[in-house]
C-alpha positions as CSV (number, residue, x, y, z in Angstrom):
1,X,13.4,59.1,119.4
2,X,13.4,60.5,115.9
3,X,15.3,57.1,114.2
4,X,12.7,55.0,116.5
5,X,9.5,57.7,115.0
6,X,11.0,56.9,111.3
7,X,11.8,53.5,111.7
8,X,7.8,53.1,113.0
9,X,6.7,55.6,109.3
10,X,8.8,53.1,106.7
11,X,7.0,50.3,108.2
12,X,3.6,51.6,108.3
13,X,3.8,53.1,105.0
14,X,3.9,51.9,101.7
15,X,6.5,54.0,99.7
16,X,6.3,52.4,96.3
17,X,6.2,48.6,94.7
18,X,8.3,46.5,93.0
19,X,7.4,44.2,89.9
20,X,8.4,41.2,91.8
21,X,5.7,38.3,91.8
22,X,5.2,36.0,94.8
23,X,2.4,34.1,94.3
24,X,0.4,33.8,97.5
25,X,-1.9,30.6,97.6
26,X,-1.7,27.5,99.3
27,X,1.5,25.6,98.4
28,X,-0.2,22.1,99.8
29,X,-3.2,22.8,97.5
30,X,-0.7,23.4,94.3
31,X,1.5,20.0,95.3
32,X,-1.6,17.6,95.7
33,X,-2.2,15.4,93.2
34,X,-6.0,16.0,92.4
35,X,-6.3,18.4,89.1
36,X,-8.6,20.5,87.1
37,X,-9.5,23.1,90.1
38,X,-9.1,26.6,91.0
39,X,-7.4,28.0,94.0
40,X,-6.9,32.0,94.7
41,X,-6.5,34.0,97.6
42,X,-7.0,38.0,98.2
43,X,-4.5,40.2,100.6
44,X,-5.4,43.7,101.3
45,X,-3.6,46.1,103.9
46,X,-4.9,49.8,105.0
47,X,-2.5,52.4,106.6
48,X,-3.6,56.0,108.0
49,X,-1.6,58.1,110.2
50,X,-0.9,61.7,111.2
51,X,2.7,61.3,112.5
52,X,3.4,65.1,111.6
53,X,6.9,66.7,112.5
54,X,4.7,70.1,114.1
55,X,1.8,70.6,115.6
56,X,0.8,73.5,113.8
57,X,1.1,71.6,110.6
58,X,-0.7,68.0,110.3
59,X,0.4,65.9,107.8
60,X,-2.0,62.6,107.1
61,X,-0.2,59.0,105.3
62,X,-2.8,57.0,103.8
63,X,-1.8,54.1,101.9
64,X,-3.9,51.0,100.3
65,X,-2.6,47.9,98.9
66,X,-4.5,44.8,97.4
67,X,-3.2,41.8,95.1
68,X,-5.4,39.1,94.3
69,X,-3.8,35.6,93.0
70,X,-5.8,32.6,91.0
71,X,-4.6,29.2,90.0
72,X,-5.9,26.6,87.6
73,X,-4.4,23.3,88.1
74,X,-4.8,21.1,85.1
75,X,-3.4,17.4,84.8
76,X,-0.1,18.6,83.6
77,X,0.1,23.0,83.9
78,X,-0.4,25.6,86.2
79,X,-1.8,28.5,84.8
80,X,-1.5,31.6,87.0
81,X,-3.1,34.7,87.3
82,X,-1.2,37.4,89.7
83,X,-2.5,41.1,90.4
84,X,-1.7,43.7,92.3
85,X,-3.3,48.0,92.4
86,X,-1.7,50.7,95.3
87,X,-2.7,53.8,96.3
88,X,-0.6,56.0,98.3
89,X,-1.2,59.6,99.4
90,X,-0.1,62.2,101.8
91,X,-1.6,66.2,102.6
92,X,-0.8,68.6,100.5
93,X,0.8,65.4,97.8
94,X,-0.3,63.9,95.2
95,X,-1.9,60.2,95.0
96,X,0.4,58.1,93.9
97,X,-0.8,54.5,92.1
98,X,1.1,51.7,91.3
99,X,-0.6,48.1,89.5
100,X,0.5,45.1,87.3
101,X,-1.3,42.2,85.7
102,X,0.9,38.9,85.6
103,X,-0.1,35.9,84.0
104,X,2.3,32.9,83.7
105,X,2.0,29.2,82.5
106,X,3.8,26.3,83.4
107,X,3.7,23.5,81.4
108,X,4.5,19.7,82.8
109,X,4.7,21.3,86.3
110,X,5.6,18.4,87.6
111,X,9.1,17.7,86.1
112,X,12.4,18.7,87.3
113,X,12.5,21.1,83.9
114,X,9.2,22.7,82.9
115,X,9.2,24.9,80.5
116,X,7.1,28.8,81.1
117,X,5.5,31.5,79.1
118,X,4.7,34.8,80.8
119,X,3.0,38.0,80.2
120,X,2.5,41.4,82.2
121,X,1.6,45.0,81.9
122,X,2.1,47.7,84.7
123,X,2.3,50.9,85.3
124,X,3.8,53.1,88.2
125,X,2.8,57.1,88.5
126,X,5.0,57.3,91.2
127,X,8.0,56.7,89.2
128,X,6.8,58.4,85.9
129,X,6.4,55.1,83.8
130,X,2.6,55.2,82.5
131,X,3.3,52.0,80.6
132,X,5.1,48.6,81.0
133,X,4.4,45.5,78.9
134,X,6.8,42.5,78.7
135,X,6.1,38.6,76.9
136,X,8.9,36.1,77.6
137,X,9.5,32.2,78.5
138,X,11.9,30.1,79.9
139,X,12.7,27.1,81.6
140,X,12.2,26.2,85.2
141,X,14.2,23.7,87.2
142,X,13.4,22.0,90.5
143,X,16.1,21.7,92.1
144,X,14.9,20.5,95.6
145,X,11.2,19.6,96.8
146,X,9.6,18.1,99.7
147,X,6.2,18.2,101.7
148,X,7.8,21.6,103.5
149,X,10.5,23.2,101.0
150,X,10.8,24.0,97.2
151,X,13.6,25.6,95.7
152,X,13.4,26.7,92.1
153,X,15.5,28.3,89.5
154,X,14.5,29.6,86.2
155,X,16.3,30.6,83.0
156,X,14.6,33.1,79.5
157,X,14.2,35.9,77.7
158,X,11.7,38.2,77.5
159,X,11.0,41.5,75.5
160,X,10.5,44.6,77.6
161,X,8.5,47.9,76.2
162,X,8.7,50.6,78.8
163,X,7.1,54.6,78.4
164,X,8.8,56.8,80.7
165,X,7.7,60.1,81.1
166,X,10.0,63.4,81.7
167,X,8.0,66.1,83.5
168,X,10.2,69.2,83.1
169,X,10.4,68.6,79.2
170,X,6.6,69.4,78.3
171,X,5.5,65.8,79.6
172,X,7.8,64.2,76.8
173,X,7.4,60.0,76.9
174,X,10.6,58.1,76.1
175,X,10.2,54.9,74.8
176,X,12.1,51.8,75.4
177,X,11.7,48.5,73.5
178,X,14.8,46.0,75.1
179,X,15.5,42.0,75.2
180,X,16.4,41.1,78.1
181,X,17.0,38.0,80.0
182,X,14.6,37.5,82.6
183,X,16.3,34.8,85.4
184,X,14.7,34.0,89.1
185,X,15.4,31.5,91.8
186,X,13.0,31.4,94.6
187,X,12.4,29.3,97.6
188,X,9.2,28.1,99.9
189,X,9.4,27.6,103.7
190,X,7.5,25.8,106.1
191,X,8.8,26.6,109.2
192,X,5.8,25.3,111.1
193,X,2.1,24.2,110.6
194,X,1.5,27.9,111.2
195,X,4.3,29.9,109.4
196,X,5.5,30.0,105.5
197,X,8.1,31.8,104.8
198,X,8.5,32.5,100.7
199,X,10.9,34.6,98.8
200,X,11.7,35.2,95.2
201,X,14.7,37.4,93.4
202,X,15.0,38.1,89.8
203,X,17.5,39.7,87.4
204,X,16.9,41.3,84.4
205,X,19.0,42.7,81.6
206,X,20.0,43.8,78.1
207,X,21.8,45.7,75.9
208,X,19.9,49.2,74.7
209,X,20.9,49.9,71.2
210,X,19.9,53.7,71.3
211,X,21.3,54.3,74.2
212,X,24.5,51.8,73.7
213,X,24.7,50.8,77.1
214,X,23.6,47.7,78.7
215,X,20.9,47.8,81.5
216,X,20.1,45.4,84.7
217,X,17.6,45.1,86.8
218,X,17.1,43.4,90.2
219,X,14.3,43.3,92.2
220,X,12.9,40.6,95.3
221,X,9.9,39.9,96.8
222,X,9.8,38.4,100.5
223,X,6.6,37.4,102.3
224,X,6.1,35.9,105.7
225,X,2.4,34.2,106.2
226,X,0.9,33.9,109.7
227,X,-2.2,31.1,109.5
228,X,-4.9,32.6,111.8
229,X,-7.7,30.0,110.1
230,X,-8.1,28.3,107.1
231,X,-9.2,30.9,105.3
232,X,-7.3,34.1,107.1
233,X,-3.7,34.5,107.3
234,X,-1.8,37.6,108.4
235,X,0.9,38.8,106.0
236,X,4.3,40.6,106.2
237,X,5.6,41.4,103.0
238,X,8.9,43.3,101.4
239,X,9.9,44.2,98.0
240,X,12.7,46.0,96.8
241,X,14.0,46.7,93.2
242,X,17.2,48.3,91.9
243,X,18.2,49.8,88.3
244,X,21.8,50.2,88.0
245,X,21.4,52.9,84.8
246,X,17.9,54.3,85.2
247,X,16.4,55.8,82.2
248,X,15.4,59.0,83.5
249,X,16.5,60.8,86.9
250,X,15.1,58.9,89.7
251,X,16.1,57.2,92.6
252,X,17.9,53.7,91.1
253,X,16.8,51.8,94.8
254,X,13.6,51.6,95.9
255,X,11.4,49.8,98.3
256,X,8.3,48.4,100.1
257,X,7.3,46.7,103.7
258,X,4.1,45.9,104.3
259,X,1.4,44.0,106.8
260,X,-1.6,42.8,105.8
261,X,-4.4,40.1,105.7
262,X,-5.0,36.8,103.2
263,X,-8.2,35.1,102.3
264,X,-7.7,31.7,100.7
265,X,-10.7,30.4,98.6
């Protein structure tokens, strides 16, 4: 009973999020061949529960999630616009907030071998990193595409500034300036008229001079989408990220499952 009672808790709640991007609009509106358009689409999920070990002492989980994705789809290049803000909370804790801003381009979408430039900043309470801001590009290759599968890879480098803050040491802010490479593959699925199935992984790393080691990062984002309508979709989603040398004392391996609704416009 108590595996089954936290089993049900990791699901429900959201512990903490990743920086991996899925973007989560319509992959027929991307492929069709009409340009100059926008496409987006909002998720948001809500979780509250009082699944307390005693009954003299109540403990409430309230957690909130939202990402909102846009799209411009010009002749050529995609230009994309991913966010993302959560709030988590218990009694008695503190409120935890995690958010990112991620915008990419991708010029001559339509080749095998498109070339990107990317941009984000972030930040993440929960893990003591006020501040995250990264530029980069790459290449992107297509390396299989049809109406109901994509699989892509892509290839660059990116610079990295990261503030992490140490709370025992008078709130002191460590700061982190790295190139790293910045590699992904991903994959869409359409298992049915219904279902999409999408899932992106991405490594990260580089050599810190100050520190003289080198650091790597890997971190996923997998979504399945449920088409109720057009419009409304229900959404499962899972993100995970791991840092094999952090650079303060926290947990390397962290994680996030989530359910939630889509609006497409």
């Amino acid at each position: 009973m108590r595996v089954l009672i936290f089993f049900i808790s990791a699901v429900t709640l959201v512990t903490t999020h990743s920086h991996a991007q899925i973007l989560k609009v319509d992959k027929g509106s991307i492929d069709a061949d009409s340009s100059g358009y926008f496409i987006g689409s909002i998720d948001a999920n809500f979780n509250i529960n009082n699944r307390s070990t005693t009954a003299e002492k109540e403990v409430v989980f309230k957690g909130l999630d939202v990402s909102a994705d846009m799209v411009y789809i010009s002749e050529k290049h995609a230009y994309i616009l991913i966010n993302n803000i959560n709030y988590f909370t218990s009694t008695g804790g503190p409120l935890i907030s995690t958010g990112y801003v991620h915008f990419r381009t991708n010029f001559f979408r339509k080749k095998i071998m498109s070339y990107e430039l990317f941009t984000q900043i972030q930040y993440d309470n929960g893990r003591n990193m006020p501040y995250r801001f990264l530029a980069g590009g790459g290449l992107k290759f297509n390396l299989m595409s049809s109406k109901k599968s994509d699989l892509f890879v892509g290839i660059g480098v990116m610079r990295e500034d990261e503030h992490w803050k140490l709370v025992n040491m008078d709130n002191l802010i460590i700061e982190k300036t790295i190139w790293k490479t910045s590699d992904y593959i991903s994959a869409n699925i359409e298992i049915n008229e219904f279902v999409d199935f999408n899932l992106i992984t991405y490594y990260q790393g580089g050599y810190d001079n100050d520190s003289d080691v080198f650091r790597s990062r890997i971190s996923g984002d997998a979504v399945l989408t449920v088409k109720i309508s057009d419009r409304v979709s229900f959404l499962t989603s899972f993100t995970a990220q791991y840092d094999d040398k952090p650079i303060i004392n926290i947990n390397p391996w962290v994680y996030s499952l989530t359910n939630g609704l889509k609006w497409n416009f």
